[in-house]
C-alpha positions in Angstrom: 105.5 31.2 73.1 106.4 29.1 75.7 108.3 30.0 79.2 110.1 27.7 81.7 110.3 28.9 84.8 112.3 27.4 87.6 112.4 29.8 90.9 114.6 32.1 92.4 117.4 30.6 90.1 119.2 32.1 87.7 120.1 30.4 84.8 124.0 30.4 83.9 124.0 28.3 80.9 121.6 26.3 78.3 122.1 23.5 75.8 119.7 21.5 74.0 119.6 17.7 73.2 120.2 16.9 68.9 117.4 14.2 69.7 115.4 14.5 72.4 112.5 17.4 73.4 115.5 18.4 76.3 116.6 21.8 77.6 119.5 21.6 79.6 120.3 24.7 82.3 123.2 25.4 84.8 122.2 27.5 87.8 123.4 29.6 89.7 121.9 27.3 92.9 124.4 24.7 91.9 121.6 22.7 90.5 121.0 21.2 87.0 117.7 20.3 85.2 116.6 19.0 82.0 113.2 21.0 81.0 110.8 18.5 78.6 110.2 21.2 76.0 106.7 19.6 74.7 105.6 18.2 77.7 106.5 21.5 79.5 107.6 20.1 82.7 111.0 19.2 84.7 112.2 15.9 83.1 115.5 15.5 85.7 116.9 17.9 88.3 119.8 17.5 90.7 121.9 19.0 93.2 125.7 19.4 91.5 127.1 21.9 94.1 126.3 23.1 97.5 127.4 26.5 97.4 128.4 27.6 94.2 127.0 28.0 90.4 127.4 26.2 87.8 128.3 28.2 85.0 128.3 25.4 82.3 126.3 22.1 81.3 126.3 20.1 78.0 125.0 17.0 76.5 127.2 14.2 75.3 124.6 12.5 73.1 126.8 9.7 71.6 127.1 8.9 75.4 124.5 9.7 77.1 126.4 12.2 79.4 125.9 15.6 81.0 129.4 17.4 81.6 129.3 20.1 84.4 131.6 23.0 85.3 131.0 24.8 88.3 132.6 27.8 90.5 134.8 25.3 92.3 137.2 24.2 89.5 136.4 20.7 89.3 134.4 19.3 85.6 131.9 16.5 86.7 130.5 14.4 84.4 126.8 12.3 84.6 124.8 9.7 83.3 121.9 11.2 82.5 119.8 8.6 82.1 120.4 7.0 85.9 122.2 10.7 87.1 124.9 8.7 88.6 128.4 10.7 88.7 130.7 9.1 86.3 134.1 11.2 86.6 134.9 14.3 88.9 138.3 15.7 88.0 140.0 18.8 89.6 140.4 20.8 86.4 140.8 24.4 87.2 142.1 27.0 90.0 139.4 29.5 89.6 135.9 29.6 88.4 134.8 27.0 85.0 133.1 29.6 82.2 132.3 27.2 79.8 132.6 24.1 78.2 132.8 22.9 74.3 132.0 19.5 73.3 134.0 18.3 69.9 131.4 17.2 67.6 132.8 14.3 66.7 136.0 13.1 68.6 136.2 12.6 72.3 137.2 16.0 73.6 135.7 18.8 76.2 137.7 22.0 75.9 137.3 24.1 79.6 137.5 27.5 79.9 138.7 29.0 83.1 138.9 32.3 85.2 142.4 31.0 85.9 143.3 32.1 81.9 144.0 28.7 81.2 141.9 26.7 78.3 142.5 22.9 78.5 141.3 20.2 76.3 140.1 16.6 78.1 140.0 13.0 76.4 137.3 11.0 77.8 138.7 7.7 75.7 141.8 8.3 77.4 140.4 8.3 80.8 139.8 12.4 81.0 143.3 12.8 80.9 144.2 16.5 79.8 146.1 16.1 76.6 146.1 19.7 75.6 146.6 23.1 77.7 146.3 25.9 75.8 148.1 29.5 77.5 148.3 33.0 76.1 145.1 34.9 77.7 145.2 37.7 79.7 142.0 37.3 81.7 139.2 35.5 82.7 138.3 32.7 79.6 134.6 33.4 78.8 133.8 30.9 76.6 135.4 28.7 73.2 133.9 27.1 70.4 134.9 24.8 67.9 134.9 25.4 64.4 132.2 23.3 62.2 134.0 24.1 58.5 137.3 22.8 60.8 136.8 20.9 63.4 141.0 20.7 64.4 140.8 24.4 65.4 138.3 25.9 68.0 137.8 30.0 69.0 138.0 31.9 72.6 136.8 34.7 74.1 138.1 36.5 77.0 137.9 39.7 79.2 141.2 41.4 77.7 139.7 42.1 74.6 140.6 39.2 72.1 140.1 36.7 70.4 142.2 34.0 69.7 142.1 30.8 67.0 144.0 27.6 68.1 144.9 24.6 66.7 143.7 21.7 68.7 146.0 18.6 67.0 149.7 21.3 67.6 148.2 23.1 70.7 149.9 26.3 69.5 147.6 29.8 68.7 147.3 30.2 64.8 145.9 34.4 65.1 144.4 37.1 68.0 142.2 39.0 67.0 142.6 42.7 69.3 138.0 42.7 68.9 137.2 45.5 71.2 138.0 47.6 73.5 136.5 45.9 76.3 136.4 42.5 77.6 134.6 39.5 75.3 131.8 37.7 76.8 130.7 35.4 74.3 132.1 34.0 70.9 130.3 31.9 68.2 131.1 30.5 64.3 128.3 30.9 61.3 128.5 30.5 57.9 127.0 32.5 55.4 127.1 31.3 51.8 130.4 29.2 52.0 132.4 31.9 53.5 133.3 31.5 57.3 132.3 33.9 59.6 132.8 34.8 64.0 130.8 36.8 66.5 131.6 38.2 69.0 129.4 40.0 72.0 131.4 42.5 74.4 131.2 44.9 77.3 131.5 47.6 75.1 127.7 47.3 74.8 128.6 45.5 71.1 128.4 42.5 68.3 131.0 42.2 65.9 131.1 40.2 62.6 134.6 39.2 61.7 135.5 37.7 58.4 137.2 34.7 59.3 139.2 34.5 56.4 140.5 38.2 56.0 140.7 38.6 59.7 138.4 41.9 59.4 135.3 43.4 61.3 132.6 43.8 58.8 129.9 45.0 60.6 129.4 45.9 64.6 126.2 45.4 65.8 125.0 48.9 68.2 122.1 49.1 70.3 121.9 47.6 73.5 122.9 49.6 76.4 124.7 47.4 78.6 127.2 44.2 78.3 126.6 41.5 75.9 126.8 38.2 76.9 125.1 35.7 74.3 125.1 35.7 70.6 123.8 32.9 68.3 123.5 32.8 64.7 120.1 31.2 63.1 122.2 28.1 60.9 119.8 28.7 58.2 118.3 32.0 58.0 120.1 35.8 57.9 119.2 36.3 61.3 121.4 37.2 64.6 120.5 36.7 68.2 122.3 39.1 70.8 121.7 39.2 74.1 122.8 41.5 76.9 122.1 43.0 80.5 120.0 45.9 79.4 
């Protein structure tokens, strides 16, 4: 068991490297670091903000970038090999959620506290090509769909989730999940058959059958708001994590 500790701040956000030993975290100090999972030490830390978190860090692999979203609106995007800034754009009114990398085309989707989801090509300069409208609340977080790469899911505090088409920028369904606001939102696969979860301030995890559009299991037993889930991509297994 191994534990990375970096002090007195809290850690927003976490994505790993497809080949490198890296951890990447978003903190709440407005820093970022890369954690060295075998070596067990800092690889790279610096400042993004001054006063506000950042909610959101990823790795662009195919070019060796780190995209940020923080509490001040604005997507910056690093080198992370020399840490120099490459692009700061002015995305969002309100606080950045999350961010979704396209696994193979060259698009970030941001999710917003403003209810807006909007889709930026880095080929075409980070222009916004897409802005996707229909929410209610705060935007917690999307993800795209591995078995279908042109559609991606979101998940937001009024209680849905909603499918869209990334090529049309139109909403293909809503699903009305739970009762409470969604935190968190993830595909898996089991056999061939699609599946989403979803974690929620109803204290829940729900399975929905992508293809019938219906809950096939909830998942009871924490005692506060859920706010992570992850599928294992091989074995049966579920990861939920809330703040109980």
């Amino acid at each position: 068991m191994k534990e990375f500790v970096q002090t007195s701040e809290r850690v927003k956000s976490v994505d790993l490297h497809p080949t490198k030993p890296w951890i990447l975290a978003a903190l709440h100090s407005g820093n970022v670091c890369v954690w060295d999972y075998q070596l067990q030490k800092i690889e790279k830390s610096f400042k993004v903000t001054e006063s506000v978190p950042v909610r959101s860090a990823k790795f662009i692999e195919r070019e060796n970038w780190i995209v940020v979203g923080a509490d001040d609106g604005l997507i910056r995007i690093y080198n992370y090999d020399t840490l120099e800034m490459i692009k700061q754009i002015e995305a969002h009114t309100d606080f950045i959620r999350n961010l979704a990398v396209h696994p193979t085309l060259p698009y970030v989707l941001s999710a917003s506290d403003d209810k807006l989801i909007k889709l930026w090509d880095w080929e075409k300069g980070w222009i916004c090509s897409k802005v996707f409208e229909g929410h209610e609340h705060y935007v917690m977080q999307v993800a795209f769909n591995p078995n279908d790469l042109s559609t991606f899911a979101s998940a937001s505090l009024d209680g849905t989730l909603k499918i869209w088409n990334v090529d049309s920028g139109s909403l293909d369904f809503t699903l009305e999940a739970h009762p409470k606001g969604i935190n968190c939102v993830q595909y898996f696969t089991c056999g061939d058959k699609p599946f989403l979860i979803s974690g929620s301030d109803d204290h829940t995890a729900k399975i929905w059958d992508y293809e019938t559009k219906g809950c096939v299991q909830t998942l009871e037993g924490h005692t506060h708001n859920v706010t992570a889930v992850s599928a294992h991509p091989e074995l049966p297994v579920i990861s939920t994590c809330s703040e109980d």
